[in-house]
C-alpha positions in Angstrom: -4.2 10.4 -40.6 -3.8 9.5 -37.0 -1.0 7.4 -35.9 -1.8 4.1 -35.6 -1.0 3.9 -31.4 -3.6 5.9 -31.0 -5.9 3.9 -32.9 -5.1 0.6 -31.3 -5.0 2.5 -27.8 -8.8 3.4 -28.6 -9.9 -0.1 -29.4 -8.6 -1.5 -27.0 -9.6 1.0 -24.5 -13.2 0.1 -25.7 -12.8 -3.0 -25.2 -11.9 -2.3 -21.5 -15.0 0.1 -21.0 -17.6 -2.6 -22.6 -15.8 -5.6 -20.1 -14.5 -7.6 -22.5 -11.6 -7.9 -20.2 -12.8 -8.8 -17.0 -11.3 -6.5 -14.0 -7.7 -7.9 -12.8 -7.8 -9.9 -15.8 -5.3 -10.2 -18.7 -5.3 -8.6 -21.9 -3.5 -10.6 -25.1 0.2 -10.8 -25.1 1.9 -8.7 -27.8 2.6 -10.9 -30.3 -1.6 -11.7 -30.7 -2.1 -8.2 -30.1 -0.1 -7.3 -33.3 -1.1 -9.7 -35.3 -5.2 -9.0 -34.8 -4.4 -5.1 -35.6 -1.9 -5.8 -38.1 0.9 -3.1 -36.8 4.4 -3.8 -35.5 5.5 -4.3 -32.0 6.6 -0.7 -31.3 3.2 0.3 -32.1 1.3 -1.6 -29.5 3.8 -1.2 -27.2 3.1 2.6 -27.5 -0.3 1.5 -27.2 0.0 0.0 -24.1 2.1 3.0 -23.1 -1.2 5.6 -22.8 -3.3 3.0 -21.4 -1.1 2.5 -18.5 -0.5 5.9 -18.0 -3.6 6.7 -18.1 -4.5 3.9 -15.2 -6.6 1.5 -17.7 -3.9 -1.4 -17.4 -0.6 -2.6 -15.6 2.4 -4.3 -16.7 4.0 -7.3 -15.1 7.6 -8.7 -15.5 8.5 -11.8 -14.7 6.7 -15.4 -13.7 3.0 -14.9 -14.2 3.6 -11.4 -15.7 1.8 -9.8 -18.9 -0.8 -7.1 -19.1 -3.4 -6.6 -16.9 -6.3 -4.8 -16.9 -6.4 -2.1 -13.2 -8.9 -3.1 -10.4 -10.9 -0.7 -9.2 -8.8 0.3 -5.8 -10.9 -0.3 -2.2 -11.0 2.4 -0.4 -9.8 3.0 2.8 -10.4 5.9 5.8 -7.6 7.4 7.5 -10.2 9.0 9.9 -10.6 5.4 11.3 -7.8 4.3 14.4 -8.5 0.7 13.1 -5.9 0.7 10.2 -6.2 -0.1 6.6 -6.4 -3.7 7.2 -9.2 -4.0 9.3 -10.9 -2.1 6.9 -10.4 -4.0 4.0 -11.2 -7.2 5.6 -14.3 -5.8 6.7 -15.4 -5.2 2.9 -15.1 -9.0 2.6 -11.3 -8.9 1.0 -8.2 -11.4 1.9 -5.8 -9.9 3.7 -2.4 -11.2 5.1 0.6 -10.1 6.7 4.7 -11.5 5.9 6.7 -11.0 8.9 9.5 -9.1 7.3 11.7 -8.7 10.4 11.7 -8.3 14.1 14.2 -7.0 16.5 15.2 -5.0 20.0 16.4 -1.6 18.7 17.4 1.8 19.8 15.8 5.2 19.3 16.4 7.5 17.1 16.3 11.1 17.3 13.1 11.0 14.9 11.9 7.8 16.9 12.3 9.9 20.4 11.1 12.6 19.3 7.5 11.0 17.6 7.6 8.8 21.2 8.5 11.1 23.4 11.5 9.2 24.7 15.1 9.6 25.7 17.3 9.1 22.9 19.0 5.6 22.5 16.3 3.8 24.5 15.3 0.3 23.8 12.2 -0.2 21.5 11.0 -3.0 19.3 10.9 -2.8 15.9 8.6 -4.5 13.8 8.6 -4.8 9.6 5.6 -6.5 7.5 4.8 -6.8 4.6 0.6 -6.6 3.9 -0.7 -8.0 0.7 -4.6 -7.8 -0.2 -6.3 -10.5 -1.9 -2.6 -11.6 -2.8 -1.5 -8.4 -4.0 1.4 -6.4 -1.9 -0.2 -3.2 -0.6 2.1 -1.8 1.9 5.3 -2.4 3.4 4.6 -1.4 7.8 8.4 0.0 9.5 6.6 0.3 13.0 8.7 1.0 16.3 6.8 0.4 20.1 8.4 1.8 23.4 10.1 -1.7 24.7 9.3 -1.0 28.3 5.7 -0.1 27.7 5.4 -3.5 25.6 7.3 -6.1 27.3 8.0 -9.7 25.1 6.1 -8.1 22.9 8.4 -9.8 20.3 7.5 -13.5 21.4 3.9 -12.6 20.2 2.4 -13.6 16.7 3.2 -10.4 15.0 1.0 -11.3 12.0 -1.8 -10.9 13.8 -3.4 -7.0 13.9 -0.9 -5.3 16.1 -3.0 -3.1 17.3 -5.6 -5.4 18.5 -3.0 -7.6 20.0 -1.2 -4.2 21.9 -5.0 -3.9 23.9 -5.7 -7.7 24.8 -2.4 -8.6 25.4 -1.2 -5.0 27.4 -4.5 -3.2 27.7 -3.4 -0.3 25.6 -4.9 0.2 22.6 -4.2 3.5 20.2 -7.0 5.5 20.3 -5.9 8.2 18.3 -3.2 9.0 15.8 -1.4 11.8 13.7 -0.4 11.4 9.8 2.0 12.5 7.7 1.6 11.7 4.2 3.9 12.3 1.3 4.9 11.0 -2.2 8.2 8.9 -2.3 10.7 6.9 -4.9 10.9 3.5 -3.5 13.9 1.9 -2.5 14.9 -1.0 -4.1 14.1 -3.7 -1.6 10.7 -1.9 -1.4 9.9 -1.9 -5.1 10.9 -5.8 -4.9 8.7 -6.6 -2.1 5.5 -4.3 -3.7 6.2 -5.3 -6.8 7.0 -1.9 -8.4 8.6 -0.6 -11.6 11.5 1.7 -11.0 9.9 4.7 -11.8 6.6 4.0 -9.9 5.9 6.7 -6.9 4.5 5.2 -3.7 3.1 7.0 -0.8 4.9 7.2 2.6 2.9 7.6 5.3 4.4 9.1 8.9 2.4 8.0 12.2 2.1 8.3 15.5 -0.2 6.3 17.7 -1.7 7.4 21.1 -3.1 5.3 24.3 -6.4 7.1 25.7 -4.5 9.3 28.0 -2.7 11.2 25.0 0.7 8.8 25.1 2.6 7.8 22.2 3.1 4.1 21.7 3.8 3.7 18.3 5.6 5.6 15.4 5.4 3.9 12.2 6.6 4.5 8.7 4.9 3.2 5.9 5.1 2.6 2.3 1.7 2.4 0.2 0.9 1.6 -3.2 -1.5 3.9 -4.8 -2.6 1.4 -7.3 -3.5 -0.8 -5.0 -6.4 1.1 -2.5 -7.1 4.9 -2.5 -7.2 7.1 0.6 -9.8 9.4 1.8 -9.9 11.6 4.1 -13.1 13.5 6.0 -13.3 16.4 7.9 -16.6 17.7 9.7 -17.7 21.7 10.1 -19.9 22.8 12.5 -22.7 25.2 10.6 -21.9 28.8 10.5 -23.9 30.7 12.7 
């Protein structure tokens, strides 16, 4: 006889498939959930286990938490200089931006090496938050050089920088290198995306270049992979 999680998992997996659930919407709580299959709590919390690892669901904790059934993630083009927002709000989705902090800092050895700058010289740094039709996709750690960007910080840094860097300073990125790996959150990240501990986001390494191959931007930043999916095109010219 098959254990009983399995069987629940099923049905309610079925349910899913047919659209009983509606996408992004939310499935019983656990306490009608056992009493319409007639099992104990451990069993449809094993249940609810496989479906989430196999992508069906999420859990939320907290205010306005529960279970809920996954969205199909948008997806987005890293062959495109415009940046995942952009994007996004092209395909007719809300998009907004937190101002997470902004400040005159110093570089790095990583930040003057990505910029091509002498060590310890001034740049602005600039941390958002980006959420998608309310939902926190990605956490932006972007550094500009401060004397190619001058008061760059009195700006409205909500805004698209990069639309703002080539109306307000006439230079645009108009090409970029990535760097993409899988990370463990920190926990001020997992509290601002809205992540379970064990939850893997994906850091993404940039550098941004004006049209005459200079760097003006090297950012670092953190994406949920829930939340949109990445894809990535390459073009090969025909064998001869």
């Amino acid at each position: 006889m098959a254990k009983r999680y399995l069987a629940v998992a099923e049905e309610l997996r079925h349910r899913i498939e047919a659209g009983r659930y509606q996408r992004g919407g939310k499935l019983e709580s656990e306490r009608v959930l056992l009493e319409q299959f007639e099992v104990s709590r451990s069993t449809i919390r094993k249940a609810l286990d496989l479906l989430e690892s196999d992508g069906l669901i999420r859990r939320r904790q907290g205010r306005g938490g529960g279970t809920f059934v996954q969205t199909k993630p948008p997806q987005v083009d890293l062959n495109e200089i415009s940046g995942f927002m952009p994007q996004l709000r092209a395909r007719g989705l809300s998009v907004d931006s937190e101002l997470l902090s902004a400040s005159l800092d110093y570089a790095t050895a990583t930040h003057a090496e990505h910029l091509q700058i002498p060590l310890r010289s001034p740049m602005f740094r600039v941390e958002r938050l980006r959420r998608v039709e309310g939902v926190p996709l990605l956490i932006e750690d972007s550094v500009f050089p401060a004397t190619a960007f001058p008061e760059l910080l009195e700006e409205d840094l909500t805004q698209s920088l990069y639309e703002l860097l080539d109306r307000r300073f006439h230079r645009a990125p108009r090409s970029k290198q990535e760097v993409i790996v899988p990370a463990m959150p920190n926990a001020r990240q997992r509290e601002h995306l809205q992540l379970l501990k064990k939850e893997l986001v994906l850091k993404i390494m940039r550098t941004a270049f004006d049209g005459d191959g200079v760097p003006i931007e090297y950012s670092v930043d953190v994406l949920r992979s829930d939340v949109a999916r990445i894809r990535v095109a390459t073009n090969h010219p025909p064998e001869r």
